[in-house]
C-alpha positions in Angstrom: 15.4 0.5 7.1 15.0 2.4 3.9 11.7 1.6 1.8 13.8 0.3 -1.1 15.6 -2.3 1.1 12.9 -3.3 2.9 11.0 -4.3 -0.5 13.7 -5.8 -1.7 13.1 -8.3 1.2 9.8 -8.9 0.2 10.6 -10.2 -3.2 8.7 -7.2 -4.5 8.4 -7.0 -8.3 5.0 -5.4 -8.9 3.7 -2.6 -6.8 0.3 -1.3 -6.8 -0.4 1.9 -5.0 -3.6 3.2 -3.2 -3.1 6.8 -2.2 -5.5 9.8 -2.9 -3.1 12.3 -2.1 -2.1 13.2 -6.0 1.5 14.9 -5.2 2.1 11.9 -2.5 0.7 9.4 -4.5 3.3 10.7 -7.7 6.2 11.2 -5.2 5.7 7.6 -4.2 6.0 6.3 -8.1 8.5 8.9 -8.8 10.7 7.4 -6.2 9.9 3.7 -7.3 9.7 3.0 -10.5 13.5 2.8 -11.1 13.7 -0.4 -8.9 10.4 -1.7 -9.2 7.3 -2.2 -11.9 4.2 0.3 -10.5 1.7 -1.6 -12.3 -0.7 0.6 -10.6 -1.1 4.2 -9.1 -5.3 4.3 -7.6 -7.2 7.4 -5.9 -10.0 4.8 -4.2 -10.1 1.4 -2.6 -12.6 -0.1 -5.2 -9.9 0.7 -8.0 -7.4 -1.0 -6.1 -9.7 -3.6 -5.5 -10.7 -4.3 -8.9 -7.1 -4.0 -10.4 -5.6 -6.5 -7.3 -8.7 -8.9 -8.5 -7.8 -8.8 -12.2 -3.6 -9.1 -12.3 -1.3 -10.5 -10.1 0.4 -7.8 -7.9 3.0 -8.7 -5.0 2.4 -5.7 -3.0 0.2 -2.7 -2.1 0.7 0.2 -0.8 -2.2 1.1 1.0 -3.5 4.8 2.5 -5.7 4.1 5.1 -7.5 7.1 4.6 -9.4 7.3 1.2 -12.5 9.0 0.1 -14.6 5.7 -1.0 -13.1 3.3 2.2 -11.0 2.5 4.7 -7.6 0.7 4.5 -8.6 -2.3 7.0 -11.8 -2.5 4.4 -9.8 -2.8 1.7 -7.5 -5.4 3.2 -10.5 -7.3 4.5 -11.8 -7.9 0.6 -8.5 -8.8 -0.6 -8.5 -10.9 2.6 -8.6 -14.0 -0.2 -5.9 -12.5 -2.5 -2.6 -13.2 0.6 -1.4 -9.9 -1.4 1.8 -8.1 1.5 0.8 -4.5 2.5 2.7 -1.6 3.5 1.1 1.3 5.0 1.3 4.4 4.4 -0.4 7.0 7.0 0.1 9.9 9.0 -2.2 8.2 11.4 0.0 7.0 14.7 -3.0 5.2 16.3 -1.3 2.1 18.2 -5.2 0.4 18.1 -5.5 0.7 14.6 -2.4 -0.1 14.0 -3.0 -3.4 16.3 -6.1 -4.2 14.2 -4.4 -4.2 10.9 -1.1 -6.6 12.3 -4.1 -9.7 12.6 -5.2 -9.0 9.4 -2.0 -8.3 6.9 1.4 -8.3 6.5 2.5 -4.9 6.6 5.1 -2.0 8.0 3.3 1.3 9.1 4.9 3.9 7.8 4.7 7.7 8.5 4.0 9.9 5.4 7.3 11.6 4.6 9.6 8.8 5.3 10.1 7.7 2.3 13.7 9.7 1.3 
């Protein structure tokens, strides 16, 4: 399933995105912001963090790779917040990947899938 369906199901209207990957992070919002509101587009967890806190947001997009945290630390304090995650990782570890199905709703998905 395309990425645009499958947030569709979700009832997605406002996205927030945690990548520090600048050209990915833009190719991401690039691809969209024509069917959904990015009210968001953060280099570090704690941004993410701190915007997710402030507004309402339906969904993150989440590297689990960033230069201040971890994804699993950032869904652990938003733990509170029931905010859906997707994410987004060239990582293929089937442990972490376990790990992070007890504690969000998410889809792991493979940098470059998006198309």
């Amino acid at each position: 399933m395309k990425i645009i369906e499958y947030l569709r199901t979700m009832k997605t209207e406002k996205i927030v995105i945690c990548e520090d990957h600048p050209i990915y992070s833009k190719g991401i919002e690039d691809y969209l912001q024509e069917h959904f509101e990015i009210a968001g587009n953060f280099k570090t967890g704690a941004e993410a963090i701190h915007y997710i806190r402030e507004n309402k947001v339906d969904i993150l997009l989440l590297d689990l790779n960033l230069p201040d945290m971890n994804g699993i630390e950032v869904i652990e304090q938003l733990n509170d917040k029931q905010i859906k995650t997707v994410i987004i990782s060239m990582y293929n570890d089937k442990i972490l990947i376990n790990k992070l199905k007890f504690r969000s709703t998410f889809r792991h998905l493979k940098q470059g899938l998006i198309s």
